[in-house]
C-alpha angles and dihedrals in degrees: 000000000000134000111287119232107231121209120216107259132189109266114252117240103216118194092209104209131190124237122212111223119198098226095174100043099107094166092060095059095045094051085050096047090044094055095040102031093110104061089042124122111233092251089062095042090055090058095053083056102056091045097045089049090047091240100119087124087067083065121091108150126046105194114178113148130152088021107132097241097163122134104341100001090076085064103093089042094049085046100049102030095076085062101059099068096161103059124126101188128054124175123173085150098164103002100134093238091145122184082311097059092047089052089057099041097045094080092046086067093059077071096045109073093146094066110128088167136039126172115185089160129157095357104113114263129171135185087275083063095044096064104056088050092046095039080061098056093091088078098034089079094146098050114130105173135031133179133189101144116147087038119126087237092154117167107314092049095054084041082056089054101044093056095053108031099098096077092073093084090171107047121133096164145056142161131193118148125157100010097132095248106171113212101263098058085038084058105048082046102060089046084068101039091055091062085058102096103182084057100127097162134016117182104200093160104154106013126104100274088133117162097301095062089044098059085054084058095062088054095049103040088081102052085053094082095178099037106123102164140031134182123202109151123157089007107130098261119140120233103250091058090052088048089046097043084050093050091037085053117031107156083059118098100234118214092185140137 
């Protein structure tokens, strides 16, 4: 896949709202669990299970990824996860969630302080969808990796990004290939990550870095003083200023064509 030309497109106005979830309300899900059981995938069921035998703190890690959530089938899980506060570790990588199912998850994470881990990875997500999960970091501050690589983020949903993602004061980790990211959002974007100390890793393959964002690159790599890895494949950069970012910056591990 090639970088993606991005047209200039009128910015989106988002009213973010917040949903209250009734945590405590057992009956409810049991009603619920009783009446779909049968169309649930194992991986929901088992978290019925956990919430409906009061054992969601045996819980640590939520993995599930390639479930169709899309339109109704986020239900359950919208239903369970507020219940599992604990939790480190979220995947819902290619669920199908779309901008609908992050406007319904995002307040989830308001719950969900304890996350070290968080893939939101190929489910369609634009930048409508962008802003109700970043309008949710500033309560993700122990957050240590995110992924939303294979999303249509364009330009208002790096912008997004950028303007929240300060508030993940522990990441060490992001992914975002082939969002179809053009140069001057990429830009603006590395300006921000550089401020993120703990970064020790930022994977950018297939989006408009092009030589002008990495020769911004060369200026900001110094003030990162934990980055260890970058990956910045198919992403317009000549080959003199690959050469040049490998020899300025040896002790880094260079993805790069």
């Amino acid at each position: 896949m090639g970088c993606i030309n991005i047209s200039k497109k009128k910015d989106i106005e988002i009213q973010v709202t917040t949903r209250v979830h009734p945590v405590k309300n057992h009956d409810a899900v049991k009603e619920y669990f009783l009446e779909n059981c049968e169309q649930m995938p194992k991986r929901i069921k088992d978290l019925f299970d956990y919430v409906l035998t009061s054992n969601c703190l045996e819980l640590g890690k939520i993995d599930l990824k390639f479930l169709n959530l899309s339109g109704k089938r986020l239900r359950p899980v919208e239903l369970v996860l507020p219940y599992f506060l604990h939790i480190q570790y979220l995947s819902l990588w290619k669920t199908s969630i779309g901008d609908a199912g992050c406007e319904i998850i995002a307040p989830c994470l308001e719950k969900l302080t304890n996350l070290n881990f968080l893939c939101l990875a190929d489910n369609k997500i634009t930048a409508i969808g962008m802003v109700f999960i970043s309008s949710k970091f500033v309560f993700l501050k122990k957050l240590e990796s995110l992924e939303l690589h294979v999303n249509s983020l364009q330009g208002m949903g790096a912008t997004s990004l950028s303007k929240s993602i300060f508030h993940l004061s522990s990441l060490k980790k992001i992914v975002l290939d082939e969002c179809e990211i053009p140069n001057e959002a990429i830009i603006k974007l590395l300006e921000v990550l550089s401020k993120v100390n703990s970064l020790e890793r930022m994977s950018l393959d297939y989006n408009q870095i092009l030589d002008s964002g990495a020769n911004l690159l060369l200026q900001l790599i110094p003030t990162m003083p934990n980055l260890k890895r970058i990956a910045l494949q198919n992403a317009g950069i000549s080959l003199g200023i690959q050469e040049k970012l490998k020899n300025s910056f040896p002790h880094l591990l260079f993805s790069i064509a």
